[in-house]
N, CA and C atoms of all chains as a GROMACS GRO file, in nm:
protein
  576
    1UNK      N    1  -1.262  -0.296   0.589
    1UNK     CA    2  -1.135  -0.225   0.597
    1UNK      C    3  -1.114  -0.149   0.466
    2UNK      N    4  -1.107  -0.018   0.474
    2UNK     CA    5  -1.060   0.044   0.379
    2UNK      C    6  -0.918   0.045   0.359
    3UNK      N    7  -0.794   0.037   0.236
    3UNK     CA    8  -0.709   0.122   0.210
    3UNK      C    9  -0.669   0.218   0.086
    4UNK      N   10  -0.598   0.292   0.154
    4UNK     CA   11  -0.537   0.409   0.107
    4UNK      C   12  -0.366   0.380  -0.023
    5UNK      N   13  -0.317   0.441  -0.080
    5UNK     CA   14  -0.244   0.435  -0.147
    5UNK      C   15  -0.242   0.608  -0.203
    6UNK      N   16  -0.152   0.689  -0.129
    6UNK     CA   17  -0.170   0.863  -0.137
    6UNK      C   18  -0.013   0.864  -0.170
    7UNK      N   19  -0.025   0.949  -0.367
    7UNK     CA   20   0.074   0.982  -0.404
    7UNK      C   21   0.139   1.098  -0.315
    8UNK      N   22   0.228   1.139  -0.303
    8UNK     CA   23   0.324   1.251  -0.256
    8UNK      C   24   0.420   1.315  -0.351
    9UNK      N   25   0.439   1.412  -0.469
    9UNK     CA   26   0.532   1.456  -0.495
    9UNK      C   27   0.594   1.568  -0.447
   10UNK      N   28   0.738   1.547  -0.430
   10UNK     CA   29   0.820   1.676  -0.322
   10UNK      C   30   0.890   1.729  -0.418
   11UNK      N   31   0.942   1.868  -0.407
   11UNK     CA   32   1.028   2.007  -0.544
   11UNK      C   33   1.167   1.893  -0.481
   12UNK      N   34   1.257   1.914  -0.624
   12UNK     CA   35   1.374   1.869  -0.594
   12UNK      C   36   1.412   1.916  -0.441
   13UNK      N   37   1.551   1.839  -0.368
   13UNK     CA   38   1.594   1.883  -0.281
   13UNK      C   39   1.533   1.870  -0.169
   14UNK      N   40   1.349   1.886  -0.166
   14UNK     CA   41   1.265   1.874  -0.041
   14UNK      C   42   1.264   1.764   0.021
   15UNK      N   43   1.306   1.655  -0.020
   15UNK     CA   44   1.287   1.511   0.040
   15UNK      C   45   1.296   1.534   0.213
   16UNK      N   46   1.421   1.562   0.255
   16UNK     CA   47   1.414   1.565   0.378
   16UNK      C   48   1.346   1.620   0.479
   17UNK      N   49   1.348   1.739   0.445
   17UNK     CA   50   1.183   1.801   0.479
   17UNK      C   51   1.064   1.770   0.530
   18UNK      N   52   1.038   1.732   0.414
   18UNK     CA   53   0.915   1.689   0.373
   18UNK      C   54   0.908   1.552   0.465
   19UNK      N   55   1.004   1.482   0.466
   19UNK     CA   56   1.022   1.320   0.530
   19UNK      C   57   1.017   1.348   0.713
   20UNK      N   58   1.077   1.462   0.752
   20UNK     CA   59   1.053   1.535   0.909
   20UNK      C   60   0.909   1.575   0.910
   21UNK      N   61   0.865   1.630   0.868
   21UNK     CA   62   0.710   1.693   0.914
   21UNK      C   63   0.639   1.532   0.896
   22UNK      N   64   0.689   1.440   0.791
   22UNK     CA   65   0.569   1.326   0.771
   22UNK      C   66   0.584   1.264   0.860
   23UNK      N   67   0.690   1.269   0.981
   23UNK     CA   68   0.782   1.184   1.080
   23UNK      C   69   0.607   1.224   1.176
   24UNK      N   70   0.662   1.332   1.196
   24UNK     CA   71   0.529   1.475   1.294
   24UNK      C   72   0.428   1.380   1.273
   25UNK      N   73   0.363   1.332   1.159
   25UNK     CA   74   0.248   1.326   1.119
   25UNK      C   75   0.240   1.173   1.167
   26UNK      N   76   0.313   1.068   1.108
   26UNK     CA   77   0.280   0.932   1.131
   26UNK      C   78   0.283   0.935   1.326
   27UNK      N   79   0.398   1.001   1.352
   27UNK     CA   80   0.378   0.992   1.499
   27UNK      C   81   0.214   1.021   1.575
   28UNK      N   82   0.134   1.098   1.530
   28UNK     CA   83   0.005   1.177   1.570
   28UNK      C   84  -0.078   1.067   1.567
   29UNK      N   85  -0.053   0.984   1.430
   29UNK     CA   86  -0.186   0.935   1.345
   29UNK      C   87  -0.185   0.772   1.448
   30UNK      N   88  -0.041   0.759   1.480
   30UNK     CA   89  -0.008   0.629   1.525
   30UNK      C   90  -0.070   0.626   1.671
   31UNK      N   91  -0.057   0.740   1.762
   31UNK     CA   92  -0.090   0.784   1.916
   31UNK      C   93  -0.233   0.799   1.918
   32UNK      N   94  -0.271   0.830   1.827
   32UNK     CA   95  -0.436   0.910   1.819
   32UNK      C   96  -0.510   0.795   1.756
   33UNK      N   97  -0.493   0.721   1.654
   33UNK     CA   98  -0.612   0.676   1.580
   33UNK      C   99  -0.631   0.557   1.624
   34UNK      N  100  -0.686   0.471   1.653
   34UNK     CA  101  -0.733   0.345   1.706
   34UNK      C  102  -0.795   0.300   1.569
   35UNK      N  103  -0.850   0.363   1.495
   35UNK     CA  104  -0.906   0.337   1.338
   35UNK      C  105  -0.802   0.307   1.252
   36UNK      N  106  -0.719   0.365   1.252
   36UNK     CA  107  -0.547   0.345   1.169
   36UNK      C  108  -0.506   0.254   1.218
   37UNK      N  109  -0.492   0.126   1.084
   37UNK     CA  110  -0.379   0.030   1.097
   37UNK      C  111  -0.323   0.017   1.056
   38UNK      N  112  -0.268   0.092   0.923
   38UNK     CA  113  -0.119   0.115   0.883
   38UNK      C  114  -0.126   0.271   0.817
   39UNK      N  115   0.024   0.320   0.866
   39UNK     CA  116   0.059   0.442   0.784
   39UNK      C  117   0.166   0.453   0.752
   40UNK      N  118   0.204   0.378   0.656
   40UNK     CA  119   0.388   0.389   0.614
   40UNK      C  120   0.405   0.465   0.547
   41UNK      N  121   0.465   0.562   0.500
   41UNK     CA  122   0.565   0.646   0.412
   41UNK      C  123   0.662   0.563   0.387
   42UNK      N  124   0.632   0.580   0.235
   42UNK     CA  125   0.754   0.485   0.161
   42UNK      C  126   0.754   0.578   0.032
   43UNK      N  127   0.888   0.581  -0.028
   43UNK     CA  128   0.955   0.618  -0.154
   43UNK      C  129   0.961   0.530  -0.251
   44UNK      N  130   0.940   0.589  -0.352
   44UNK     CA  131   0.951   0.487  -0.488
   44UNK      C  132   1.084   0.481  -0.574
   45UNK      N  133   1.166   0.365  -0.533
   45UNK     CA  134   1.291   0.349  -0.627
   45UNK      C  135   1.284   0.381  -0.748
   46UNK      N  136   1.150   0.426  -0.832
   46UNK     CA  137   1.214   0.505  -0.954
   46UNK      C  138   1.182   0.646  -0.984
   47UNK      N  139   1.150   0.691  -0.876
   47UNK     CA  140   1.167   0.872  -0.848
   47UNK      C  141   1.202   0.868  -0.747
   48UNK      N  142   1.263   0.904  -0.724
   48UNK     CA  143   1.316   0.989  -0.573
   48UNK      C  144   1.238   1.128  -0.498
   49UNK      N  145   1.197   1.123  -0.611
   49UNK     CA  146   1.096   1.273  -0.567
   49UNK      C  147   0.949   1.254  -0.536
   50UNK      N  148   0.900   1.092  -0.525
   50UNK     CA  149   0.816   1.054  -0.543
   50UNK      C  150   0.761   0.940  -0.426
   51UNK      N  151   0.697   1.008  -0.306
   51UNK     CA  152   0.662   0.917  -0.215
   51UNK      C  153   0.468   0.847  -0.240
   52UNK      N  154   0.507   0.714  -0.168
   52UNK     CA  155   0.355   0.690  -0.147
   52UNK      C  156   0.334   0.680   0.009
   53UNK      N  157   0.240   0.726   0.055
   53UNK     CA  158   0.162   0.626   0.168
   53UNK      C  159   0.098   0.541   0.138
   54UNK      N  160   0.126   0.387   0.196
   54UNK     CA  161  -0.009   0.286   0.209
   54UNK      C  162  -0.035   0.296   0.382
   55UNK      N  163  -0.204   0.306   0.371
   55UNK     CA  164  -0.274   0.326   0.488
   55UNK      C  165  -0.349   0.259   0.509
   56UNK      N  166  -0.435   0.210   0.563
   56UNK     CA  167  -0.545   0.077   0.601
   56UNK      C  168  -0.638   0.138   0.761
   57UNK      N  169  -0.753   0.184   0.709
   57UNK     CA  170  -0.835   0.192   0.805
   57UNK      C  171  -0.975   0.084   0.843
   58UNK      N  172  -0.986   0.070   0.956
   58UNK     CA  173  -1.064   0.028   1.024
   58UNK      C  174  -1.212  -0.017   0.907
   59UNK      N  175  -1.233   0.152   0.909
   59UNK     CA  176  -1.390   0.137   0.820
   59UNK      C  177  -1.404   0.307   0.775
   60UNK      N  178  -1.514   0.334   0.733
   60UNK     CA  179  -1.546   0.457   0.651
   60UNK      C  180  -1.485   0.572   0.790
   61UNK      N  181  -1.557   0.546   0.912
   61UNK     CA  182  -1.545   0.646   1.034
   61UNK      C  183  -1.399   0.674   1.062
   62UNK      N  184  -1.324   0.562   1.042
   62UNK     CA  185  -1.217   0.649   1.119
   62UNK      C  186  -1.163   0.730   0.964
   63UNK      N  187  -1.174   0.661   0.879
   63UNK     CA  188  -1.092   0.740   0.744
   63UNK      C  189  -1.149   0.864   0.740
   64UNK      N  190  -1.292   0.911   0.798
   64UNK     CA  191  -1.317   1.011   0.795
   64UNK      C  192  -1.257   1.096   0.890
   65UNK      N  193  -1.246   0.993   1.004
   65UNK     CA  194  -1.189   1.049   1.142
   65UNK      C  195  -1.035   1.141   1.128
   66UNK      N  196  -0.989   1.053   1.050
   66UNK     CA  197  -0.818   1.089   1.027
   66UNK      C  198  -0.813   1.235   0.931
   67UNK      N  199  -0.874   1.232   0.845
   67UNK     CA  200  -0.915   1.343   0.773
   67UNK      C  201  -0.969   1.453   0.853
   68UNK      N  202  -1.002   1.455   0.955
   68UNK     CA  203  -1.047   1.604   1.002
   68UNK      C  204  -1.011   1.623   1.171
   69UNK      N  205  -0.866   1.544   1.185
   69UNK     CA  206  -0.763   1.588   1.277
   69UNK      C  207  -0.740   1.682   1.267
   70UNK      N  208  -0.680   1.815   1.418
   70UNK     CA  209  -0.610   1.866   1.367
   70UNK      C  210  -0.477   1.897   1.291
   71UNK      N  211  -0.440   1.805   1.381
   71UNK     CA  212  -0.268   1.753   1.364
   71UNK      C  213  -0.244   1.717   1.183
   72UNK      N  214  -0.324   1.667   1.108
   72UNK     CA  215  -0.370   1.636   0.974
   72UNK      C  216  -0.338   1.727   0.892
   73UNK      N  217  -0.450   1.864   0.924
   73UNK     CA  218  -0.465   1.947   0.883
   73UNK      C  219  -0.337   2.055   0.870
   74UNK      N  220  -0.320   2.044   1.045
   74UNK     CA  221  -0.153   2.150   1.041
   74UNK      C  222  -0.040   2.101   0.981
   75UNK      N  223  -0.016   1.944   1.000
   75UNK     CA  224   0.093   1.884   0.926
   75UNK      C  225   0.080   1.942   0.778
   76UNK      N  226  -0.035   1.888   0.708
   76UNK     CA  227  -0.058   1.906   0.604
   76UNK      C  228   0.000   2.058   0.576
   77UNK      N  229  -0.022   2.137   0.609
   77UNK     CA  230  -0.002   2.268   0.567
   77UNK      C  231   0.138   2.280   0.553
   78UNK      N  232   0.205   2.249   0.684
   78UNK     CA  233   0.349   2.283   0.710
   78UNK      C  234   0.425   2.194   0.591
   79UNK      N  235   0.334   2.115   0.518
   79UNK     CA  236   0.418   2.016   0.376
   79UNK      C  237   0.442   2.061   0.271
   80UNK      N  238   0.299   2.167   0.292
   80UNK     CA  239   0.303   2.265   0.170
   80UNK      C  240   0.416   2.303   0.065
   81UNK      N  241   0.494   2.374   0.159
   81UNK     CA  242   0.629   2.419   0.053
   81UNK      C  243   0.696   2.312   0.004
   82UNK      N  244   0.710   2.214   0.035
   82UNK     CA  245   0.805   2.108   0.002
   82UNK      C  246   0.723   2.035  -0.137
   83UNK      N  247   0.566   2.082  -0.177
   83UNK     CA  248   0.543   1.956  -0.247
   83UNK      C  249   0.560   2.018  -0.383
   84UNK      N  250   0.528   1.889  -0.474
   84UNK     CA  251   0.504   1.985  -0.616
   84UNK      C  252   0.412   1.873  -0.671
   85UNK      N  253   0.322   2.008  -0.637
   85UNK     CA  254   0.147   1.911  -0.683
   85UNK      C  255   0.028   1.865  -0.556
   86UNK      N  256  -0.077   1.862  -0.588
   86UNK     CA  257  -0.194   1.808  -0.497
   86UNK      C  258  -0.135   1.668  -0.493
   87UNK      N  259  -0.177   1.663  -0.363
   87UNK     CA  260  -0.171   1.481  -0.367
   87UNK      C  261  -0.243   1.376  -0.449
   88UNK      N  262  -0.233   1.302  -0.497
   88UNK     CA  263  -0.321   1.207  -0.600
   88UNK      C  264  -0.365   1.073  -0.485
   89UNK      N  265  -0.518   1.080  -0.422
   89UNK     CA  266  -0.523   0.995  -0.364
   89UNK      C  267  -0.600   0.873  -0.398
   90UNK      N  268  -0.593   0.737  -0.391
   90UNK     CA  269  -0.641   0.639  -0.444
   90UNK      C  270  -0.732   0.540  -0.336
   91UNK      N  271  -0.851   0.507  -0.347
   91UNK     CA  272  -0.905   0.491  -0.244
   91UNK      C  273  -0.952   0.329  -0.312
   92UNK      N  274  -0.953   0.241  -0.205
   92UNK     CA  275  -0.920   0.091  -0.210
   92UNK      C  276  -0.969  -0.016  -0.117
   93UNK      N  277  -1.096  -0.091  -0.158
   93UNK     CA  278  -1.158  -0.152  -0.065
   93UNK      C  279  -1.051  -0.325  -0.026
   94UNK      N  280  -1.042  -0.355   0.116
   94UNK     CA  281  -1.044  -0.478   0.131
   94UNK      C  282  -1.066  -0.587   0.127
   95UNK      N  283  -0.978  -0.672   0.046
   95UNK     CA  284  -1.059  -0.782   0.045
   95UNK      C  285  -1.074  -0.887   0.116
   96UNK      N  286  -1.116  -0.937   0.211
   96UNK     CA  287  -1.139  -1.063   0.336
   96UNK      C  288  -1.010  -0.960   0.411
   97UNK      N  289   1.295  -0.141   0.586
   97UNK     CA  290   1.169  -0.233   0.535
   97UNK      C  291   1.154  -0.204   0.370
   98UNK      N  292   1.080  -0.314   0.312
   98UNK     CA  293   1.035  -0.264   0.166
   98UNK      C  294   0.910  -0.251   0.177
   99UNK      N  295   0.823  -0.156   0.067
   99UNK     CA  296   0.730  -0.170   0.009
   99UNK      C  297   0.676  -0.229  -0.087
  100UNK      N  298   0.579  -0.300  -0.155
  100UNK     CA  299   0.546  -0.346  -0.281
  100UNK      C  300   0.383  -0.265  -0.286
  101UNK      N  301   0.341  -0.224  -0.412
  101UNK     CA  302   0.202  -0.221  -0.457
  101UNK      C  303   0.220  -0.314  -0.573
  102UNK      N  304   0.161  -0.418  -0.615
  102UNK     CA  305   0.130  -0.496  -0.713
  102UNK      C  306  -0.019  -0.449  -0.768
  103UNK      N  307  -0.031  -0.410  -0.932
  103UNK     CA  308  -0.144  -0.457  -0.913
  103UNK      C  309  -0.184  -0.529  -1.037
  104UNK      N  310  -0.290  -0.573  -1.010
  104UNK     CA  311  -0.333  -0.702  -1.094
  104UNK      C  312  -0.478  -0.672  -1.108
  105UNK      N  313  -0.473  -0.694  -1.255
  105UNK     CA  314  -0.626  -0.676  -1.370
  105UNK      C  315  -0.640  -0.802  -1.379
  106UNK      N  316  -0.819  -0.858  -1.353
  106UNK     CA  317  -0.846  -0.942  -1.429
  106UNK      C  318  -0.945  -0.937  -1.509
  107UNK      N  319  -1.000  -1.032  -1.570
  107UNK     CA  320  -1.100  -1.052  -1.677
  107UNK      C  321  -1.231  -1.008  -1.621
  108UNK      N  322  -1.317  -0.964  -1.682
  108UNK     CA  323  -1.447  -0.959  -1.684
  108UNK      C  324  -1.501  -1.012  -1.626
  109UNK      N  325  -1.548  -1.090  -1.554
  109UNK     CA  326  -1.604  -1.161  -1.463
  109UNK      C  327  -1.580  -1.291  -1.395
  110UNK      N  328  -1.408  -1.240  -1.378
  110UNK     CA  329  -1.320  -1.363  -1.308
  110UNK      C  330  -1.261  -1.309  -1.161
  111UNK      N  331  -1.370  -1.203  -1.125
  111UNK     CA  332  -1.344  -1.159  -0.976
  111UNK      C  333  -1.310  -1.196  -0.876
  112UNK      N  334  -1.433  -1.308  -0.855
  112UNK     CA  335  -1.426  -1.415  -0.786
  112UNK      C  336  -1.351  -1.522  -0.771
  113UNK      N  337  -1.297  -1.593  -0.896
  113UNK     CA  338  -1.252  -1.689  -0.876
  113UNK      C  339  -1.121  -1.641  -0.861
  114UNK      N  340  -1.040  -1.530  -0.861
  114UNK     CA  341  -0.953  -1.487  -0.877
  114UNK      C  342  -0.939  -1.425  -0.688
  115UNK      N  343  -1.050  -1.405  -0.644
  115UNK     CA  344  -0.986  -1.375  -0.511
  115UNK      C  345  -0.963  -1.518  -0.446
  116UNK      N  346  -1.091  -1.561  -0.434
  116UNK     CA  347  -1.068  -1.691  -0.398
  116UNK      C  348  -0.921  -1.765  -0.420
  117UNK      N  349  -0.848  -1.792  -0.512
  117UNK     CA  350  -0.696  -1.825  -0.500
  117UNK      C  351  -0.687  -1.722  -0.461
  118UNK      N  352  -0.665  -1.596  -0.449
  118UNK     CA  353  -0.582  -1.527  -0.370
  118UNK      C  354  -0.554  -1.531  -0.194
  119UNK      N  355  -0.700  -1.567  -0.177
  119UNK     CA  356  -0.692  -1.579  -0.022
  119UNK      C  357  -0.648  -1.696   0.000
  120UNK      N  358  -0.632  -1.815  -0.098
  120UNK     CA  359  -0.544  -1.953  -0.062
  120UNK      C  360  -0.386  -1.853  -0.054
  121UNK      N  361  -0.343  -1.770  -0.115
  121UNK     CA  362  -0.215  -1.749  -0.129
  121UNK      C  363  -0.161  -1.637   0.022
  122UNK      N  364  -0.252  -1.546   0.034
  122UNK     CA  365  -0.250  -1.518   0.142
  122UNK      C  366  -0.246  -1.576   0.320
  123UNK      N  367  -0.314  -1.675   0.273
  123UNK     CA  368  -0.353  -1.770   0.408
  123UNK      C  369  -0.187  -1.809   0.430
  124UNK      N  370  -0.137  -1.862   0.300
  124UNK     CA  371   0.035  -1.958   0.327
  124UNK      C  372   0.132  -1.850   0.338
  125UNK      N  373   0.093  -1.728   0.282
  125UNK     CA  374   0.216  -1.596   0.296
  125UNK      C  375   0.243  -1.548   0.462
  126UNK      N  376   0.113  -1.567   0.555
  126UNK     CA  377   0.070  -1.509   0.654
  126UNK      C  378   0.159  -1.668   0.734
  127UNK      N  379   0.102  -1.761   0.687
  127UNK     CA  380   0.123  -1.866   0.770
  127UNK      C  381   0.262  -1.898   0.837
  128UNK      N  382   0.347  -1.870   0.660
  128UNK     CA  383   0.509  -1.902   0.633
  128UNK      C  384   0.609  -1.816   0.657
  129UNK      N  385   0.572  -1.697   0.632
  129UNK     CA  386   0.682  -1.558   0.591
  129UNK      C  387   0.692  -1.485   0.716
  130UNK      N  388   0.763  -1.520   0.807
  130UNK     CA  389   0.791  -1.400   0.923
  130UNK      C  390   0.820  -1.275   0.878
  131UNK      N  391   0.875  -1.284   0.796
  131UNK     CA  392   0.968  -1.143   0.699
  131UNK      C  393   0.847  -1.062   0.629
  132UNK      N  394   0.726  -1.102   0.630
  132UNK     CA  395   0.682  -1.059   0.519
  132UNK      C  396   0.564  -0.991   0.629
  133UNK      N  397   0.516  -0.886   0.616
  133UNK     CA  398   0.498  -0.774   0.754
  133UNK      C  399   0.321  -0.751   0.715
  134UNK      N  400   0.302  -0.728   0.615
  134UNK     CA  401   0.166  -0.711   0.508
  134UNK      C  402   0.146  -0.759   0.377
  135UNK      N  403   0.025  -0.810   0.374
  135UNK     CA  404   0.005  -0.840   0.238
  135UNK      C  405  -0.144  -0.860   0.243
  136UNK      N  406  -0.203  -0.749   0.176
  136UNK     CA  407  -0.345  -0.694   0.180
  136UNK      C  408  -0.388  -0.727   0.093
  137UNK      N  409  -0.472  -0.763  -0.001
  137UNK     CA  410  -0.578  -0.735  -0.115
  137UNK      C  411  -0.636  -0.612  -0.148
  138UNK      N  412  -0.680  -0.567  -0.226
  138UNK     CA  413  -0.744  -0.459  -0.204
  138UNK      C  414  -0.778  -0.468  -0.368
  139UNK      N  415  -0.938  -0.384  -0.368
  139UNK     CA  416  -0.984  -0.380  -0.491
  139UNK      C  417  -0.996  -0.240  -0.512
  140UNK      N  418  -0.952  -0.151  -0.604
  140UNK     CA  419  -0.973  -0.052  -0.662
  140UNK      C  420  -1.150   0.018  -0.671
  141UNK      N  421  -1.172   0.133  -0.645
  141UNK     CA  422  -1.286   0.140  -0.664
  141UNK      C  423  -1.353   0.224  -0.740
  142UNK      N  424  -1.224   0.245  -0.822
  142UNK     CA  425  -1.240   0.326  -0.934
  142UNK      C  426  -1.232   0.207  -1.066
  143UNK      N  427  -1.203   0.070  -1.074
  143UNK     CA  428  -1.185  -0.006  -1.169
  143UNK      C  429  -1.272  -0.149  -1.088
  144UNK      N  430  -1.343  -0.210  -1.105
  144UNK     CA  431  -1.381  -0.321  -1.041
  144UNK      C  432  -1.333  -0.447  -1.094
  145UNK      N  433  -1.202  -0.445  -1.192
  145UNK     CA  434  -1.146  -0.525  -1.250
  145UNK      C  435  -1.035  -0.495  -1.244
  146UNK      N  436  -0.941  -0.397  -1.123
  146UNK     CA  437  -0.797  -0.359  -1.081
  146UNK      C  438  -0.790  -0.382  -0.969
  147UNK      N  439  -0.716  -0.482  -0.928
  147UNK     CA  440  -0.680  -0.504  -0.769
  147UNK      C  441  -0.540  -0.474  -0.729
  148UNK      N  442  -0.528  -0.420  -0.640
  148UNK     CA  443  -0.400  -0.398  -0.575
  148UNK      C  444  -0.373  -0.435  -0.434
  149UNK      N  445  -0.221  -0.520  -0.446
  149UNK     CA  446  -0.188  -0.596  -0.302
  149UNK      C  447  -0.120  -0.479  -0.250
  150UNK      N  448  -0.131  -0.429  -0.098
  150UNK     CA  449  -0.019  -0.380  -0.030
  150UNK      C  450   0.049  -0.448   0.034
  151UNK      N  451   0.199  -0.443   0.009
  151UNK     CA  452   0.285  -0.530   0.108
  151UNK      C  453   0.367  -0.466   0.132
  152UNK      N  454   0.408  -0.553   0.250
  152UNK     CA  455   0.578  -0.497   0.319
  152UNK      C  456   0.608  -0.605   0.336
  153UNK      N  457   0.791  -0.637   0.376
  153UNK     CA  458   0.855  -0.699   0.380
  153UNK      C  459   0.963  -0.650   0.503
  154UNK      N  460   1.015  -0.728   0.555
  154UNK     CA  461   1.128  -0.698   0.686
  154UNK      C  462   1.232  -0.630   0.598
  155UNK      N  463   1.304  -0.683   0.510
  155UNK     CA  464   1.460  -0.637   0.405
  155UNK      C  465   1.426  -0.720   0.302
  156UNK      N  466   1.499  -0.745   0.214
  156UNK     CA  467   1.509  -0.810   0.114
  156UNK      C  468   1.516  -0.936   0.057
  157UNK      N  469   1.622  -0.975   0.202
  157UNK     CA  470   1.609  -1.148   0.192
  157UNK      C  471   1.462  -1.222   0.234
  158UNK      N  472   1.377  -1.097   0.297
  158UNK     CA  473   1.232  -1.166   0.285
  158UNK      C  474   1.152  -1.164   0.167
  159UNK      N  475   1.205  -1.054   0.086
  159UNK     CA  476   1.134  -1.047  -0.036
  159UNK      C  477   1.161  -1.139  -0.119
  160UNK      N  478   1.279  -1.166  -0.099
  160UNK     CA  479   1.349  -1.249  -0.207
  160UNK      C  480   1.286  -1.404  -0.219
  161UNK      N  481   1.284  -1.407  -0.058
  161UNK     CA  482   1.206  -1.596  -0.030
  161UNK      C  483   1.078  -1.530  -0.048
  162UNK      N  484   0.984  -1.488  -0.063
  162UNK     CA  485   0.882  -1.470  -0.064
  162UNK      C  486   0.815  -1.489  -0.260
  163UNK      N  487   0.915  -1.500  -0.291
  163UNK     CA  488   0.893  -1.483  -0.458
  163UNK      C  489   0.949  -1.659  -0.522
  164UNK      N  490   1.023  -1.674  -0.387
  164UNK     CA  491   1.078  -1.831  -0.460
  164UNK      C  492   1.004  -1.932  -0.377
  165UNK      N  493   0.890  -1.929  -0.318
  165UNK     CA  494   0.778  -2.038  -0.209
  165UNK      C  495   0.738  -2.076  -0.392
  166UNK      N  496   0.724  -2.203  -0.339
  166UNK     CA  497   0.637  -2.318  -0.421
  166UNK      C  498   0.524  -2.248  -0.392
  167UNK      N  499   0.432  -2.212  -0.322
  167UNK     CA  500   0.327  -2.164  -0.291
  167UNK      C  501   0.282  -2.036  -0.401
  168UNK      N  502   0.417  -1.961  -0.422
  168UNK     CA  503   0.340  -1.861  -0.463
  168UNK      C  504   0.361  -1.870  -0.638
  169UNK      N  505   0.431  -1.943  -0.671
  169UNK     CA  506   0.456  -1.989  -0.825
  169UNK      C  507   0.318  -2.060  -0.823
  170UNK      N  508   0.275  -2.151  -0.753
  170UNK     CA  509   0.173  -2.245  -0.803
  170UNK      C  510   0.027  -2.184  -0.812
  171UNK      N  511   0.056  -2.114  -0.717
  171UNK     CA  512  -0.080  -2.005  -0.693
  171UNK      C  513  -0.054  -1.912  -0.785
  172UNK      N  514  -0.009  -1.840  -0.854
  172UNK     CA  515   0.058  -1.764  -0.953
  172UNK      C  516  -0.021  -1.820  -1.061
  173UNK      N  517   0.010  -1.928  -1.101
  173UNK     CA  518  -0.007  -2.021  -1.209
  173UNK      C  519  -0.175  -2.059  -1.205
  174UNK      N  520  -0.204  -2.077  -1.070
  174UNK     CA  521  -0.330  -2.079  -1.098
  174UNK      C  522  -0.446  -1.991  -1.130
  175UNK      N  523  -0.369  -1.890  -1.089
  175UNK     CA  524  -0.465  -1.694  -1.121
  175UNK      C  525  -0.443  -1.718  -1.268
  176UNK      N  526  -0.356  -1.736  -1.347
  176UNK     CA  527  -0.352  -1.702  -1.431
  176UNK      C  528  -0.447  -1.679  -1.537
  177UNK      N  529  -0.526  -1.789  -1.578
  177UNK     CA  530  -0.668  -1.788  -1.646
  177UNK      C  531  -0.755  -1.675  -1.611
  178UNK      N  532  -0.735  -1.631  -1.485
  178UNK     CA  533  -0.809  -1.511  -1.468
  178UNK      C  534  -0.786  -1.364  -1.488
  179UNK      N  535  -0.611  -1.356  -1.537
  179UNK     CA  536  -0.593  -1.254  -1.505
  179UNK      C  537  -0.563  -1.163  -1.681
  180UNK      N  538  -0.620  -1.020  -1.731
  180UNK     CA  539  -0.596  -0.958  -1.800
  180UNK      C  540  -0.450  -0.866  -1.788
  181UNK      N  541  -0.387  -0.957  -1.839
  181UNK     CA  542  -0.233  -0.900  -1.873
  181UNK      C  543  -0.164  -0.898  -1.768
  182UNK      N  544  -0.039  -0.925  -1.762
  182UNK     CA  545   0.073  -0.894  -1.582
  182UNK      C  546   0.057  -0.791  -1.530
  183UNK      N  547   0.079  -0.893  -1.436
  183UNK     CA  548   0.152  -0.796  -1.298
  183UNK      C  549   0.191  -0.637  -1.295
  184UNK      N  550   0.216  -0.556  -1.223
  184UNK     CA  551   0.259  -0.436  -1.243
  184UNK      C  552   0.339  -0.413  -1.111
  185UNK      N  553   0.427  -0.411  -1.079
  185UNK     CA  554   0.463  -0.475  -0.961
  185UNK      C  555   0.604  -0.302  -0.892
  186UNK      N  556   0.533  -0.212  -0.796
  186UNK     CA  557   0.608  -0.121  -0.811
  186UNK      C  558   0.701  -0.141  -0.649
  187UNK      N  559   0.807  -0.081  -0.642
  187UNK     CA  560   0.936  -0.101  -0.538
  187UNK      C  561   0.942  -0.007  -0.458
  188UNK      N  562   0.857  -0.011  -0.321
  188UNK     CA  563   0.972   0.134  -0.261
  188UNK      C  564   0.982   0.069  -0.135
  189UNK      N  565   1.026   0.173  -0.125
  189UNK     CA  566   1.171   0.169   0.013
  189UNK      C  567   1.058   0.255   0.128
  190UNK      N  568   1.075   0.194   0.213
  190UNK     CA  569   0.973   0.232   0.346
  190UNK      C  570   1.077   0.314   0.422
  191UNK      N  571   1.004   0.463   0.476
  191UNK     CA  572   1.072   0.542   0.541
  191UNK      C  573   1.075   0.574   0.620
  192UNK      N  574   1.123   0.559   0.785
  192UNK     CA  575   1.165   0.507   0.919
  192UNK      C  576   1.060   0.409   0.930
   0.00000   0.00000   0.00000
């Protein structure tokens, strides 16, 4: 089992935004991936401007799998304006 | 719901003995805590001496018992020898 831990920073003001399209996105990832076993969007009580995902896949295939959705890809884009910055992603093996 | 990322450094070649209690602590978190939704291990794979737990929690009053189990003080206590410096223990707030 792989997991994930993917910073998110949003421009002031974008939170909500940004929190609707990720709505779009967990809905897709949740219907579609059989490899995905967790995708929460969560905020960090000491930025507000500052979300993480923790994610947990299956194994290498589906993490690859999830990555070259379309739905991924278009979400991703449509986040665009709202962020400020590349995502910082942290990649994290399971243990037992 | 809450989020937690904890993460925890240990020593040089106290990997092992350091998961090993962990999966005793996991086994009683899983066993005991209805409230308590995830609680992953995970080893960094950019540091082979940084581990990070993902968790969730139902609200707060699960977090709250989840920090006062005899279980997890004693198990706490027993990582300790293994571990290079505290806890790092970050808070967010899970979103829908």
């Amino acid at each position: 089992m792989i997991g994930i831990v993917a910073v998110l920073k949003v421009q002031d003001g974008k939170g909500a935004e940004f929190e609707g399209v990720f709505r779009e996105l967990s809905a897709k990832v949740r219907a579609n991936e059989k490899g995905n076993l967790l995708y929460q969007l969560t905020k960090s009580r000491a930025d507000a401007n500052t979300y993480k995902v923790l994610e947990l896949y299956k194994d290498q295939e589906a993490l690859t799998a999830h990555g070259q959705t379309d739905y991924f890809r278009e979400l991703g884009r449509k986040m665009g304006p709202c962020m400020a910055g590349r995502p910082e992603v942290e990649y994290l093996d399971a243990v037992d």
